[in-house]
C-alpha positions, 0 to 999 in steps of 0.5 A, spaced: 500 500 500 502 506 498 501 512 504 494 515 501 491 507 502 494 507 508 492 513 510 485 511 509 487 502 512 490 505 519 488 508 524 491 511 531 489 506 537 491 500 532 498 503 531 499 504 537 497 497 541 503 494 535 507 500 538 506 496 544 507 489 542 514 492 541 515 495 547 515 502 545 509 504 550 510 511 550 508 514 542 502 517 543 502 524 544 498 527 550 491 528 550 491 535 549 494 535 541 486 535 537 485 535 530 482 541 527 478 537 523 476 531 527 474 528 519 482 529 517 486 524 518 493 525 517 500 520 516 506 522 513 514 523 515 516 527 520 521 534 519 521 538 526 521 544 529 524 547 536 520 552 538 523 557 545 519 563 548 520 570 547 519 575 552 520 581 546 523 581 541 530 582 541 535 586 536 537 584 530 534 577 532 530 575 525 524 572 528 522 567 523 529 565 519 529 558 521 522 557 521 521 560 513 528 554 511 525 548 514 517 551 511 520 552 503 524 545 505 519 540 505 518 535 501 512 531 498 509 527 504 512 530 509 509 532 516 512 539 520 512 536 527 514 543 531 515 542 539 513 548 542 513 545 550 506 544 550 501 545 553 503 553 552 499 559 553 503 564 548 507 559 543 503 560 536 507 556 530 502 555 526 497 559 521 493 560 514 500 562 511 505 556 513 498 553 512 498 555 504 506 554 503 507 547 506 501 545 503 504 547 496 510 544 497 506 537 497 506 536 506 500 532 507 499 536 515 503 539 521 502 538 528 504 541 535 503 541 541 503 549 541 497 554 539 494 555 532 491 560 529 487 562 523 482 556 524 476 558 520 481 559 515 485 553 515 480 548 516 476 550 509 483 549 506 482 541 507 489 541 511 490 536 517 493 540 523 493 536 530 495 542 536 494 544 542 489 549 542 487 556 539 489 563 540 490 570 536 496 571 537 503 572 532 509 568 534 514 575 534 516 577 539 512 571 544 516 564 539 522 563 535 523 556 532 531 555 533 532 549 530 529 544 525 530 537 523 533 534 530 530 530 535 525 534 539 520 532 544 513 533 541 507 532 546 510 527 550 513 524 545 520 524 541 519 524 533 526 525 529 526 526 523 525 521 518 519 518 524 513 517 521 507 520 525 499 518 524 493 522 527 487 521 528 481 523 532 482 518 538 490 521 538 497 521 534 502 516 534 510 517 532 513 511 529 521 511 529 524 510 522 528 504 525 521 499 526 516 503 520 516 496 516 515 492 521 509 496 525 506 498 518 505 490 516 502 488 524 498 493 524 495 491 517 495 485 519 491 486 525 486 490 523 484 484 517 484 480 525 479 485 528 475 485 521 474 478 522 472 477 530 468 484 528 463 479 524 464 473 528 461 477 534 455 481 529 453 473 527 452 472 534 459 469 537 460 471 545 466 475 546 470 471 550 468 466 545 472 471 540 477 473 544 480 466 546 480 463 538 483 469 536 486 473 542 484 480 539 480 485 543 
């Protein structure tokens, strides 16, 4: 399957319980990161952002320098994952116009666990945004992003460049570069899994019944 099919096939909880099953039992970012767009489902590669606060702006400071480099860097699939210390009350990375340039450079989405701005606007552009809350403030002078394509720690979880990072209503999950193979084919394979014991259970099977045969739940 290519990620438009796998887009549609995977879901959040079912990557997340593959995670699990291989031991990484910490890839699902806090509860406060929602979907702008409950409908929108979002999966791609990550690229990284580190995001400080700012107190003022500072002299001779160029506030969105790094921030432009990695937007007008992105490649077709990927996700701009932009830590921002979350949960914030003044970190604002994301908006209608990083919105239009990373949509046109081919990324299918972005998440934060800073704030978004431009809502209304965003979600009519059809553009999937996971973040950490609304506010209508401009970033200069509040944030800088001072580093892009390194490790960062995003709502909880360590996402590195390269990552493969998937939401949905229920949440979002990064899966490392190193274990994407494995996690994707599992995954697949366990939704095929719960198709089935979803029928066995609708033709009138009890769920402990289900549950032993095929040990899905």
């Amino acid at each position: 399957m290519n990620m438009r099919d796998l887009s549609e096939t995977l879901y959040a909880a079912v990557l997340s319980d593959v995670l699990d099953s291989l031991g990484y039992r910490g890839q699902a970012m806090r509860p406060f990161i929602r979907p702008l767009d409950p409908e929108r489902t979002l999966f791609g590669r990550v690229r990284t952002g580190l995001f400080e606060p700012r107190d003022g702006e500072r002299p001779g400071e160029h506030p969105y320098d790094t921030e432009i480099a990695l937007i007008d860097d992105l490649q077709p699939g990927d996700v701009p994952v932009l830590a921002c210390g979350g949960p914030t009350e003044t970190v604002v990375p994301w908006g209608e116009l990083l919105t239009t340039a990373a949509r046109r450079r081919g990324a299918v989405g972005a998440v934060t666990d800073g704030l978004l701005r431009d809502a209304r606007t965003v979600v009519r552009m059809q553009f999937p945004v996971f973040h950490g809350g609304h506010r209508p403030l401009d970033s200069k002078g509040r944030s800088k992003m001072v580093a892009r394509d390194i490790e960062v720690v995003c709502g909880g979880v360590t996402a590195c460049p390269g990552d493969l990072v998937f939401g949905d209503r229920d949440g979002v999950v990064v899966i490392p570069r190193s274990i994407s193979d494995e996690v994707i084919a599992r995954a697949v394979n366990k939704i095929k899994g719960e198709n089935v014991t979803r029928d066995e259970l609708r033709a009138g099977a009890t769920l402990g019944e289900v549950y032993r045969k095929y040990e899905i739940l």
